[in-house]
Backbone as CSV, one residue per row, in Angstrom:
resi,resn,N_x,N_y,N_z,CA_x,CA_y,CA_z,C_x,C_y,C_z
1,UNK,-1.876,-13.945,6.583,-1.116,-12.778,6.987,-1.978,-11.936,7.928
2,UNK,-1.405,-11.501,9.199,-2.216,-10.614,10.120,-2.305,-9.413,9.802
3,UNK,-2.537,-8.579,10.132,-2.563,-7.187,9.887,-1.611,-6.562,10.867
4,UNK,-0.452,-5.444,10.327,0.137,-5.158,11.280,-0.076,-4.161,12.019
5,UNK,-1.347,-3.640,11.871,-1.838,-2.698,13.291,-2.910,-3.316,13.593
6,UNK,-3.765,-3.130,14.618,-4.778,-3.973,15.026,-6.044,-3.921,13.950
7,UNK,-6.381,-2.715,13.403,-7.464,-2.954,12.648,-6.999,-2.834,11.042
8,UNK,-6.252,-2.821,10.573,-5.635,-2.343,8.946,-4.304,-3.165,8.668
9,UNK,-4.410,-3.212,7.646,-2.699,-3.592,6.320,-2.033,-2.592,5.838
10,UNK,-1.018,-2.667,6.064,-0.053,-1.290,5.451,-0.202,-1.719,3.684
11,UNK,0.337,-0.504,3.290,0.187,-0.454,1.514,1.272,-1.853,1.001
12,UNK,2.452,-2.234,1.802,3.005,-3.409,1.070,2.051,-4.251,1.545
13,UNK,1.763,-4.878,2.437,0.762,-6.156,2.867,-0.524,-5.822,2.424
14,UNK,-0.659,-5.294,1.887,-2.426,-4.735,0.977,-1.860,-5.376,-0.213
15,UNK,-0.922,-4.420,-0.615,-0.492,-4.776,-2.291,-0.130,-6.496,-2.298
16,UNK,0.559,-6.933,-1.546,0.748,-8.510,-1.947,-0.183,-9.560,-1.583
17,UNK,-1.208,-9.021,-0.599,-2.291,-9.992,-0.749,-3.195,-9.587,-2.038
18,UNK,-3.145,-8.578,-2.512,-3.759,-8.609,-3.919,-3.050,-9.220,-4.772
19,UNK,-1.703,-9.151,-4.609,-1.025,-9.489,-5.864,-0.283,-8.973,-6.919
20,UNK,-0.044,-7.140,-6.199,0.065,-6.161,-7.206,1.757,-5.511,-6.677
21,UNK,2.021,-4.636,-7.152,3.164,-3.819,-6.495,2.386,-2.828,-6.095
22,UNK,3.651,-2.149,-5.186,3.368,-1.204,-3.965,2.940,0.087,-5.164
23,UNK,3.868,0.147,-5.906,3.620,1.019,-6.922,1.884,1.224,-7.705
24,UNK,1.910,-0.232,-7.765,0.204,-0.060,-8.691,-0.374,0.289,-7.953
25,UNK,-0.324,-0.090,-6.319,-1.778,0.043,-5.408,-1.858,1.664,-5.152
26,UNK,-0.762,1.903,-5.068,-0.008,3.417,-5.018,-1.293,4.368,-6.085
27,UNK,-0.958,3.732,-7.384,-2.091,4.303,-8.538,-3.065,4.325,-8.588
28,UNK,-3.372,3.152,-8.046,-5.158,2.424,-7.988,-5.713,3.716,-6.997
29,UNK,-4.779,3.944,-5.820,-5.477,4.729,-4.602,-5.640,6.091,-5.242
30,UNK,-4.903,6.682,-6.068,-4.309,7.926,-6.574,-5.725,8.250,-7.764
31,UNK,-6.304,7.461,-8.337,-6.974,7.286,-9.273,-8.579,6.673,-8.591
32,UNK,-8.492,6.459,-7.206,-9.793,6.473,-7.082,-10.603,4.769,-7.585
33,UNK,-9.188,3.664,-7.803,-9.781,2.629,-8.423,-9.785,1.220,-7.273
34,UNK,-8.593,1.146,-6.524,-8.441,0.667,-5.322,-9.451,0.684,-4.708
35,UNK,-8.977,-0.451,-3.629,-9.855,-0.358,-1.987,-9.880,0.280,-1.428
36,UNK,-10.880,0.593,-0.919,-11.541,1.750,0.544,-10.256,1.687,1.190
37,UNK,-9.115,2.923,2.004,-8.212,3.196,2.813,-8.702,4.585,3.689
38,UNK,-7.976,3.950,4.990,-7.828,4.833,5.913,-6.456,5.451,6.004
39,UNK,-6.589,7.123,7.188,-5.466,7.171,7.532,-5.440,6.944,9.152
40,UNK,-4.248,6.489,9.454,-4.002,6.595,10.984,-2.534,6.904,11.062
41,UNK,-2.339,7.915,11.545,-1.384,8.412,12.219,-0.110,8.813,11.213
42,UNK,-0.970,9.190,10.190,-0.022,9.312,9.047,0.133,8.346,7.969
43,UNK,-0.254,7.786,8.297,-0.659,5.405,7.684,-1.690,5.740,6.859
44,UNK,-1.358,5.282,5.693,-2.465,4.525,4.838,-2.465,2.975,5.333
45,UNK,-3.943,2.241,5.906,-3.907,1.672,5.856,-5.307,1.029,5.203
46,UNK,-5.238,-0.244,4.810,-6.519,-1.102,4.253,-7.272,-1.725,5.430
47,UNK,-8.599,-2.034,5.889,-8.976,-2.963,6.548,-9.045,-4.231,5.867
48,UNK,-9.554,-5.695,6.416,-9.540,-6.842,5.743,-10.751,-6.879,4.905
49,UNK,-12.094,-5.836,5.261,-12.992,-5.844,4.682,-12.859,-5.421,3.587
50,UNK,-11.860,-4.171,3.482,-12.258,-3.409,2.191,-11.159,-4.154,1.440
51,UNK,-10.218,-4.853,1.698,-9.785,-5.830,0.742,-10.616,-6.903,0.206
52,UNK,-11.596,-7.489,0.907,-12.139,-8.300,0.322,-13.414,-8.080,-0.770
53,UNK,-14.049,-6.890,-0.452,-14.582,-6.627,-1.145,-14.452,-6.448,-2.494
54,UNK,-12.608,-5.728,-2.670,-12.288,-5.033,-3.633,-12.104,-6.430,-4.441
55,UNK,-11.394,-7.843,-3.808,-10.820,-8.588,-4.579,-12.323,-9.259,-5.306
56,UNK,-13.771,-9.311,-4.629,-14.697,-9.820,-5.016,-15.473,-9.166,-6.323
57,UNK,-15.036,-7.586,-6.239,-16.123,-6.946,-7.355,-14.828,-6.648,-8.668
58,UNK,-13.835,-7.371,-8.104,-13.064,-7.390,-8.751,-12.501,-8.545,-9.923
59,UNK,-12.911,-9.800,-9.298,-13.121,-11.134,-9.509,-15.046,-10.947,-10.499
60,UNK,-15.891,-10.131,-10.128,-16.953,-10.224,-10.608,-16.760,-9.261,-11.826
61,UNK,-16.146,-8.488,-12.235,-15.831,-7.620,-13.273,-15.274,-9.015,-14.307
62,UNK,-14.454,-8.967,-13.729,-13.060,-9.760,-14.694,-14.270,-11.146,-15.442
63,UNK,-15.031,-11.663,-14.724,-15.895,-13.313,-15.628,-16.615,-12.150,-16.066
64,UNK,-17.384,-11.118,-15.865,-18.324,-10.562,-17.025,-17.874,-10.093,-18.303
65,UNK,-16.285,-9.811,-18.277,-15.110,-9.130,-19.633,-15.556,-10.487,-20.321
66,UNK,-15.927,-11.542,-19.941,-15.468,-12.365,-20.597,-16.497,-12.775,-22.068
């Protein structure tokens, strides 16, 4: 999936490459638990970095619960 502005993902294309609803990511951001977001032009948007990061320390949490 590309990003639909040149440098960022809007909050639905953030939320479904995580895997979540628009709603949770909505919370995650609200709560400070989410990925790094920008604004542009009124836009929340994600870069690809700070998605990946989030899905990695996120993926590294989840095997240490274990």
């Amino acid at each position: 999936m590309q990003p639909k502005q040149k440098e960022g993902f809007t909050v639905a294309q953030a939320a479904q490459m995580l895997g979540i609803s628009v709603a949770k990511l909505s919370q995650m951001r609200h709560n400070k638990k989410g990925p790094q977001f920008y604004r542009e032009d009124g836009k929340i948007l994600y870069t690809p970095s700070s998605i990946r990061v989030f899905i990695s320390q996120t993926n590294v949490k989840n095997r240490i619960k274990k």
